[in-house]
C-alpha positions, 0 to 999 in steps of 0.5 A, a space after each residue: 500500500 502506498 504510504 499516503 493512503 496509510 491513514 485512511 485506509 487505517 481509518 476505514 478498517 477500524 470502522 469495519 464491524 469484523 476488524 478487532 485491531 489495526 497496526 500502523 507497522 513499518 515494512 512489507 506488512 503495513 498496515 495488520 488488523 486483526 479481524 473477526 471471520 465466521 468461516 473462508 468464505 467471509 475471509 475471502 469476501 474480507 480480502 475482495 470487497 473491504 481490502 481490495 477497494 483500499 488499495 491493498 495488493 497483498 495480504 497475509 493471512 494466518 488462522 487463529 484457531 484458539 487464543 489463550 489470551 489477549 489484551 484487555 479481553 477476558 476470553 471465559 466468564 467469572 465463575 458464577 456469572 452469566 454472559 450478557 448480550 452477544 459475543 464479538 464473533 457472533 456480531 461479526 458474523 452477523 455482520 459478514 452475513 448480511 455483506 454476503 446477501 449484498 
């Protein structure tokens, strides 16, 4: 990606609803965003229809099948308490849904 379309390329990922982070990095990689997809076929609608139109050339991609632990998220319930309202994937997964239908 060119380096003068870094910003809002930044800018228009993090508004994305399955983009859990965005990194500015230096080198081949830049910029990285950790992003939220129900199954390969909303990866590969991800990568056609939200990178592409940015500008982004190639992408990288490495599968995350189980996190142990990220920063400032609690991955299980407090023992005893009970999950209110849904999960980020399942929004996610709403939302890449409803790009599908489009």
């Amino acid at each position: 990606m060119h380096a003068g379309r870094l910003a809002a390329a930044g800018e228009a990922l993090a508004r994305h609803p399955q983009v859990h982070g965005v990194l500015a990095t230096g080198g081949p990689t830049n910029p990285m965003c950790a992003v939220f997809c129900p199954d390969h076929a909303a990866l590969y609608r991800f990568h056609t229809e939200v990178l592409g139109p940015l500008g982004v050339r190639r992408a990288g991609t490495a599968i995350v099948a189980r996190a142990v632990k990220r920063a400032g998220v609690r991955l299980r319930p407090l023992p005893g308490r009970v999950s209110v309202g849904r999960s980020r994937l399942e929004a996610c997964a709403e939302a890449s849904r409803r790009s599908a239908r489009r």
